[in-house]
C-alpha positions in Angstrom: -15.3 34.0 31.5 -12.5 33.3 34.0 -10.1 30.9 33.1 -10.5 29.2 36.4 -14.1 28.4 35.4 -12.7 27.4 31.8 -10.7 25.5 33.4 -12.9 24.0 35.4 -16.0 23.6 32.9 -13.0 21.6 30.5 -12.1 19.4 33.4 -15.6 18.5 34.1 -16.7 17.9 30.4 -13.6 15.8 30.0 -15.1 13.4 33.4 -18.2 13.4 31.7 -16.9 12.2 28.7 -15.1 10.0 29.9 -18.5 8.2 32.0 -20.5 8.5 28.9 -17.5 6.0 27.5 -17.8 4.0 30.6 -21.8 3.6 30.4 -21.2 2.8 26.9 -19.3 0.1 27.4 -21.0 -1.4 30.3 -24.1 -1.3 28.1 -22.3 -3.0 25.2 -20.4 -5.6 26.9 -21.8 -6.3 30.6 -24.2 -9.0 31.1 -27.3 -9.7 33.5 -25.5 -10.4 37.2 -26.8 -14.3 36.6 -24.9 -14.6 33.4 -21.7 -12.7 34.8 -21.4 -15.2 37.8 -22.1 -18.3 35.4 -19.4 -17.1 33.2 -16.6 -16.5 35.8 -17.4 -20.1 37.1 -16.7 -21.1 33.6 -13.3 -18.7 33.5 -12.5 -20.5 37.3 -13.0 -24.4 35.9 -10.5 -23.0 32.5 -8.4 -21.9 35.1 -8.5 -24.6 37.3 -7.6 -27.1 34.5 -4.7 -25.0 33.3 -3.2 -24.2 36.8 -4.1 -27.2 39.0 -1.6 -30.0 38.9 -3.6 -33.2 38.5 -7.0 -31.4 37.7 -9.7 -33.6 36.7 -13.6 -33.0 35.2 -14.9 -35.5 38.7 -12.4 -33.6 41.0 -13.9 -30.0 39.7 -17.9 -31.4 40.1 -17.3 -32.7 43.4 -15.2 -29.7 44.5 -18.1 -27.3 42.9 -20.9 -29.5 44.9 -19.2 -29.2 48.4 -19.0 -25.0 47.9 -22.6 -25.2 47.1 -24.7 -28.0 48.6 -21.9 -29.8 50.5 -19.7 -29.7 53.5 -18.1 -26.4 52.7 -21.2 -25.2 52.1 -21.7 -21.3 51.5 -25.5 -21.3 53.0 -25.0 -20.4 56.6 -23.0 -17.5 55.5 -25.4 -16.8 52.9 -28.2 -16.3 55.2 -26.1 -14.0 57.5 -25.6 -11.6 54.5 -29.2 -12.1 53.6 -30.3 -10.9 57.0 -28.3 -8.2 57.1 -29.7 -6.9 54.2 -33.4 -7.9 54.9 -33.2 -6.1 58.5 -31.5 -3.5 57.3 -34.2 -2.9 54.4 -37.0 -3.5 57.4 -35.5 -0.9 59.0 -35.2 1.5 56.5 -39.0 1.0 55.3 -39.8 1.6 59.5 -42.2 5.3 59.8 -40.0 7.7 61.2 -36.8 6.4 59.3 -38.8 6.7 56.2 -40.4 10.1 56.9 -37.2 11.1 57.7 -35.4 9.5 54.5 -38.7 11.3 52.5 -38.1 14.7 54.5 -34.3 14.2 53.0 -35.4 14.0 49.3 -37.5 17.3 49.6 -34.6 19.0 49.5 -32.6 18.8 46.2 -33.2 21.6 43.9 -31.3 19.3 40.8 -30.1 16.3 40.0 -26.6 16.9 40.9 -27.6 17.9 44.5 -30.0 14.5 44.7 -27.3 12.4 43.4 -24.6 13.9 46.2 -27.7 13.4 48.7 -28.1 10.3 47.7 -24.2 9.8 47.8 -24.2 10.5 51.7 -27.2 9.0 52.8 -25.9 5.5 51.3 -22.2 6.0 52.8 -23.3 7.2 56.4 -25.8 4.3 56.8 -23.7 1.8 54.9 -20.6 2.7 57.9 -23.7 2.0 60.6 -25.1 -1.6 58.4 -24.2 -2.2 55.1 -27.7 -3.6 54.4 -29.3 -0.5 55.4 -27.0 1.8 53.5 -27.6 -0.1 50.3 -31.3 0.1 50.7 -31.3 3.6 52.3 -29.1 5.1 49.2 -31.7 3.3 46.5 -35.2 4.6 48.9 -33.8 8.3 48.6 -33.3 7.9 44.8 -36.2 6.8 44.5 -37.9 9.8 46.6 -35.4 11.9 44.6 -37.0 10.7 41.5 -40.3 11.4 42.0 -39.8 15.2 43.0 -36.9 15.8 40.2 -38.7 13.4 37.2 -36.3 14.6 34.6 -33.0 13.6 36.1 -30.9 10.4 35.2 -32.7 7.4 37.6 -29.2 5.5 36.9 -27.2 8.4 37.7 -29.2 8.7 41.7 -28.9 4.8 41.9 -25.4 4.6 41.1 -24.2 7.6 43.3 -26.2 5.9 46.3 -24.5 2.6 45.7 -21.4 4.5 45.9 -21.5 4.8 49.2 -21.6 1.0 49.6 -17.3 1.4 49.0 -16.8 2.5 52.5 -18.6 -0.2 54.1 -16.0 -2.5 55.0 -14.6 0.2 57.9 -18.3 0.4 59.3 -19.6 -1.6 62.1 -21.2 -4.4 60.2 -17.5 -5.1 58.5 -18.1 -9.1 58.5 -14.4 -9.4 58.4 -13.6 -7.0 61.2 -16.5 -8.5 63.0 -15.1 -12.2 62.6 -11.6 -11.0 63.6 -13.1 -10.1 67.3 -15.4 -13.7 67.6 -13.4 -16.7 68.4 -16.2 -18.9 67.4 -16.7 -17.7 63.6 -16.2 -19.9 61.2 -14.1 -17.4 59.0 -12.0 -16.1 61.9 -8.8 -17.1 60.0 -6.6 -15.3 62.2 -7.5 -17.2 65.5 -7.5 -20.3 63.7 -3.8 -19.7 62.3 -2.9 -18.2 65.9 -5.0 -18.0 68.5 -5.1 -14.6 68.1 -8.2 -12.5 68.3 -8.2 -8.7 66.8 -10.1 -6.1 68.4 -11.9 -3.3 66.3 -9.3 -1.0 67.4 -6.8 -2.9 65.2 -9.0 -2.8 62.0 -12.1 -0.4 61.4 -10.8 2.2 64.3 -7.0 2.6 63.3 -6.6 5.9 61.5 -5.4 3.9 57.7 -9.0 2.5 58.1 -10.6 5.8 59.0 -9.0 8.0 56.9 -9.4 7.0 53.5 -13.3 7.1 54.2 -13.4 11.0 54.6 -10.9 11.5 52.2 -12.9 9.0 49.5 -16.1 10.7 50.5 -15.2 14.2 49.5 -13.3 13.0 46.4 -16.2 11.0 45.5 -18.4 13.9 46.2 -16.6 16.3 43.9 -16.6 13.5 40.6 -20.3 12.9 41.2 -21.1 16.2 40.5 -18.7 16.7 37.6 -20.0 13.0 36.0 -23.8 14.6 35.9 -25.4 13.1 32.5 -27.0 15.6 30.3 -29.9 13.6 29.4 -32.6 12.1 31.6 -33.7 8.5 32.2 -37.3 8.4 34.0 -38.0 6.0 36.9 -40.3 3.2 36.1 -43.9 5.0 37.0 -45.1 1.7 39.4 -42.6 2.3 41.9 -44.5 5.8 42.7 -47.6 3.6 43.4 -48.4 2.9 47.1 -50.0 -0.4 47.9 -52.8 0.0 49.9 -53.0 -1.1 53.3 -55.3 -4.7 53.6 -58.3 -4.3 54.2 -60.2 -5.7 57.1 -63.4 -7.2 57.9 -66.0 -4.4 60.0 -66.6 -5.7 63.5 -64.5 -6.1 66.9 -61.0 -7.4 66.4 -60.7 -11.2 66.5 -58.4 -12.6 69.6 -55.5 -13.2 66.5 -55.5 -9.7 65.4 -55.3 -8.2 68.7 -52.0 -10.3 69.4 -50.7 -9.1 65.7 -51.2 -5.3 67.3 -50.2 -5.6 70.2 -46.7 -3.4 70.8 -45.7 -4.7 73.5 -44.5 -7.5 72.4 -42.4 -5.9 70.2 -40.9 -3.8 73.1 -40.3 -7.1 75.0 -38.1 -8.5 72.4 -36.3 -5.2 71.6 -35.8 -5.1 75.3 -34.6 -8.9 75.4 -32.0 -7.8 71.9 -30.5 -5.0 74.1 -30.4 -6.5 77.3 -28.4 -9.6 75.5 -26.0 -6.9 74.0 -25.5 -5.3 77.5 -24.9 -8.8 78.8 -22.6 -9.6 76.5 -19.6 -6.9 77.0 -21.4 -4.7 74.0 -19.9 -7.7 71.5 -20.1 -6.9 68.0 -20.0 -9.5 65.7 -22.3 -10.7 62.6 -24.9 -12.5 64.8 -25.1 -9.2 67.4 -25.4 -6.9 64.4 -28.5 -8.9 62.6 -30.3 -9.1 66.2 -29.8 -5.4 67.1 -31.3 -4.3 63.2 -33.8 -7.0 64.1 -35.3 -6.1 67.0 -34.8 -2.4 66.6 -36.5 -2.5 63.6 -39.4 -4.2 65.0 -39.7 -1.6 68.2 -39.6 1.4 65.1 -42.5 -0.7 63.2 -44.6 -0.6 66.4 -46.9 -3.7 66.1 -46.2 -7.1 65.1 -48.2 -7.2 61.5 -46.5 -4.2 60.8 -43.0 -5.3 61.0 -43.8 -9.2 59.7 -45.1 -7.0 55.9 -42.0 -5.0 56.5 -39.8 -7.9 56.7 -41.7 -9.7 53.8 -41.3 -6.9 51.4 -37.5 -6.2 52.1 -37.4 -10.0 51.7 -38.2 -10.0 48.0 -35.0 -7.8 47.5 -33.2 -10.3 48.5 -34.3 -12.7 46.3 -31.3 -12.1 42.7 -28.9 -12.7 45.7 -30.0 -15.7 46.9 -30.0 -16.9 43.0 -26.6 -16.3 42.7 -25.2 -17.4 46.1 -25.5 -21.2 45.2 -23.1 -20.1 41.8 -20.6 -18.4 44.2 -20.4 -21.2 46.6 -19.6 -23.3 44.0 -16.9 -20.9 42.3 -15.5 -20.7 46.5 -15.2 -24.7 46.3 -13.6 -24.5 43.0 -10.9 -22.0 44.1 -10.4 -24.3 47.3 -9.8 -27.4 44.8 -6.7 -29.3 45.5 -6.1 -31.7 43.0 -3.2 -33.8 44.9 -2.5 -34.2 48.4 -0.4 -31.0 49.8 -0.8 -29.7 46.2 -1.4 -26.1 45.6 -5.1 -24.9 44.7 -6.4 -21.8 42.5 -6.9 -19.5 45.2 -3.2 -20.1 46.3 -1.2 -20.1 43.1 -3.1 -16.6 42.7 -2.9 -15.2 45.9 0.7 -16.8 46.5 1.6 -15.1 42.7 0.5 -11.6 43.2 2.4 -11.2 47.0 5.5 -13.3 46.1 8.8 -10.9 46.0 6.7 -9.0 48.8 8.3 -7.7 52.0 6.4 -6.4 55.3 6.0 -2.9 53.9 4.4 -4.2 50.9 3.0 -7.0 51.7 -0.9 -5.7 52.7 -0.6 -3.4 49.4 -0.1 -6.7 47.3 -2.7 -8.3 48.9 -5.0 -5.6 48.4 -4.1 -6.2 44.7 -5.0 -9.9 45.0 -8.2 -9.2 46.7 -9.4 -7.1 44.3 -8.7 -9.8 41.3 -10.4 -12.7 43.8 -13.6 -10.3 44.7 -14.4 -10.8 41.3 -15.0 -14.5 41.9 -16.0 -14.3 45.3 -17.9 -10.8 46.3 -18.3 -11.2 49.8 -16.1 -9.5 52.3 -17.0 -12.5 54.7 -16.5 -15.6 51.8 -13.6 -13.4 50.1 -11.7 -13.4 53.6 -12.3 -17.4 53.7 -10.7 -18.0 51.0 -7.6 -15.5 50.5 -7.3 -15.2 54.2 -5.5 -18.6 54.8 -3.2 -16.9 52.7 -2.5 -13.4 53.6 -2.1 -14.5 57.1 0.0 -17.5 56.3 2.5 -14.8 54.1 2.7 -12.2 57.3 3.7 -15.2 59.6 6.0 -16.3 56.8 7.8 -13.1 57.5 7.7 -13.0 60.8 4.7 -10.5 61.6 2.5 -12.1 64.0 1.2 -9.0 66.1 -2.5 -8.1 66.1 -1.7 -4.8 64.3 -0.5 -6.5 61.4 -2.8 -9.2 61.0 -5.2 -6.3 61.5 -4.6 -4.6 58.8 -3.7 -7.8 56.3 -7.2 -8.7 56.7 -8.6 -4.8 55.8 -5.7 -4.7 52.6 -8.5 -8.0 51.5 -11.7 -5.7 53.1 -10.3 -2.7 51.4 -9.8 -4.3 48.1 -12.9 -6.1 48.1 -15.1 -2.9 48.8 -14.0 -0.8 45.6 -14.1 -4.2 43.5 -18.0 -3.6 44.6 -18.0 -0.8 42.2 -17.2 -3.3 39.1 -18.9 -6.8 40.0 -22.3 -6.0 40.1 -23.1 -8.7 42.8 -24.4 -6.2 45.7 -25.6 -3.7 43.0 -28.8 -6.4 43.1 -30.5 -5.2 45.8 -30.8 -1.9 44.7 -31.7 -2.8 41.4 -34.1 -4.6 42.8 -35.8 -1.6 44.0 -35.2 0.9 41.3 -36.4 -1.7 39.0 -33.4 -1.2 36.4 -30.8 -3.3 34.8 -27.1 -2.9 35.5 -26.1 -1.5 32.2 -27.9 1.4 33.1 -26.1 2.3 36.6 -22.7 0.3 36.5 -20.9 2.8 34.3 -20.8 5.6 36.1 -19.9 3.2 38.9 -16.2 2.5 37.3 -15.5 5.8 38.5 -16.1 5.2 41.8 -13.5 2.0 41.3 -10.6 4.3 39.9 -10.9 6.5 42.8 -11.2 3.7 45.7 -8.3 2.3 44.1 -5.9 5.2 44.6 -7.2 6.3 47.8 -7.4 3.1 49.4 -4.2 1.5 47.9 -2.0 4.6 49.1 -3.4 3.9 52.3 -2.5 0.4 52.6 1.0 1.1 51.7 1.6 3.9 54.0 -0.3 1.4 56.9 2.5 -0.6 57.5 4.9 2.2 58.3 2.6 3.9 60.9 0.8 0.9 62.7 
């Protein structure tokens, strides 16, 4: 034996090790997703109390109430990230992509080659729609599964929701996308200035781009050193196909002619695009959910098809719209003000972690911030509503006001929020969903994932400011 492959065979048993800790852990002390968010908004009212000046049990309720049910509510928000995900999931479930996705899974020999497989499909589909690339990852697992039945099901899953880390520089970036839309309700920069940010001062400079490749290939090389040695089987129901319904022998009825007839999905495919064309090829949150929309119903053919398709990606959604009501209220709490003026949660953290920052280190400190706040609020979109007030406020502070620099203060709060991803099992739902497994079973070999996101991504935000 070489000592390069001792070498190497001690460095990857070491990795291994050191996952087998992490999944241990996870297992021992990580809750159901419900119970994690219930318990941060207990940590968030504790902290509120402590922190808050002039704090009070009626001020906390009524701040709690307007994140979930009341002015400040989090629902329209809620049902953008929703659809995002549903019509990315309809999409993904359309014929050709799923031949195609099916065609994909045929090709692993092992499990380390089905989880890198899995690895890329989720990160190149999560840079075109997030939704998509979560689902997309999971539906390859799955199909990886079924060929390979001995390998680790957690292991697939969790190397497809890897990919989810780089969605924050694709094109459905909800805080790139607000940054360009003067009318979004979390555009914080035009708010604060007026300002509006093109792509090509976020997702398209090279400190956004960069990091992507380079996490990709690093990520690459750690999944297949991470490999378990033992198996966990997929759940034998999600091999079952349901059958197609049935119908009644006889000519068509008028209604079932219109629920098969294409054209109408053609018609409103060709109303999406023509929109888009009108509109100067605007991307924002509402252009990206009508593009997946209609696109997904021109791949689905015929009206029924695409209403199941939508119906069945729609039940995925379903642990997220449990827990959005708990993260509005945790948003409200962070937004609490006790006195008039006075400083709230959100601030006295935010305005904590960056103080003693200058403009070089600024967007790294926020980075830091964000990734401590993603764990109460894991949404790039929400997240950027409520540190974003801040960061911008901090770069003004300091005199940097140019679109470049807001830019990139508002991808140091992407950036951080993406590889938090990897340790608050919020968006891990959906694909749990699918794989029909708990989180105890993927998230530790997900913490990997983390550590590396959080070098890559914080050297990048701290050599942004010197090349921008």
């Amino acid at each position: 034996m070489s000592v390069w492959t001792g070498e190497h065979r001690l460095r990857r048993g070491l990795l291994q090790r050191f996952t087998a800790l992490c999944v241990r852990y996870v297992e021992r002390f990580m809750p159901d997703p419900y119970l994690f968010a219930v318990l941060l908004t207990i940590l968030v009212v504790v902290l509120v109390a402590v922190l808050v000046p002039g704090a009070s049990a009626p001020g906390m309720v009524t701040a709690w109430y307007s994140g979930v049910w009341g002015p400040k509510n989090i629902f329209t928000f809620a049902l953008q990230m929703v659809l995002i995900l549903v019509t990315g999931y309809t999409l993904a479930e359309a014929p050709v992509v799923k031949r195609g996705l099916k065609a994909l899974a045929s090709k692993p020999k092992n499990q380390v080659q089905g989880a890198l497989l899995c690895f890329a499909v989720g990160s190149v589909f999560c840079l075109l729609n997030w939704g998509l690339g979560l689902v997309a990852g999971a539906l390859v697992a799955k199909e990886v599964a079924r060929r390979l039945p001995e390998a680790h099901f957690g292991y697939l899953i969790a190397s497809g929701y890897m990919g989810y880390m780089v969605w924050t520089q694709g094109f459905s970036s909800s805080i790139a996308l607000a940054n360009t839309d003067p009318s979004s309700p979390i555009n914080v920069i035009h708010q604060m200035t007026g300002k509006l940010v093109p792509l090509g001062d976020t997702i398209f400079q090279p400190y956004s781009w960069v990091p992507v490749l380079v996490s990709m290939a690093v990520l690459g090389l750690m999944i297949r050193r991470m490999a378990p040695s033992e198996s966990l089987q997929a759940d034998p129901e999600l091999f079952v196909e349901p059958e197609p319904p049935s119908r009644a022998a006889g000519p068509r009825s008028f209604a079932e002619r219109l629920e098969n007839l294409w054209i109408l999905n053609v018609l409103l495919f060709a109303a999406g695009l023509w929109y888009f064309i009108q509109s100067g090829w605007q991307l924002n949150i509402g252009s990206m959910i009508m593009l997946f929309t209609v696109t997904g119903a021109l791949l689905h053919k015929t009206p029924i098809r695409f209403i199941r398709a939508f119906g069945t990606a729609a039940k995925a959604s379903g642990p997220l719209l449990l827990q959005y009501p708990l993260y509005g209220g945790i948003m409200g709490l962070l937004g609490y003000a006790a006195v008039k003026d006075g400083p709230s949660l959100d601030g006295v953290l935010a305005h904590g972690i960056v103080a003693g920052s200058d403009p070089s280190t600024l967007p790294f400190m926020t980075f830091i911030g964000s990734i401590v706040i993603s764990l109460f609020v894991p949404s790039g979109g929400g997240h950027w509503g409520v540190q974003g007030p801040i960061a911008v406020h901090s770069a003004l502070a300091m005199g940097q006001d140019s679109a470049g620099y807001l830019g990139l203060m508002s991808m140091a709060v992407a950036f951080g929020e993406a590889i938090a991803n990897m340790i608050q099992p919020f968006w891990l739902l959906p694909a749990l969903s699918i794989a029909k497994l708990n989180v105890r079973q993927v998230m530790g070999y997900t913490v990997i994932a983390f550590l590396v996101g959080f070098v890559i991504f914080g050297l990048a935000i701290l050599v942004a400011p010197h090349v921008i």
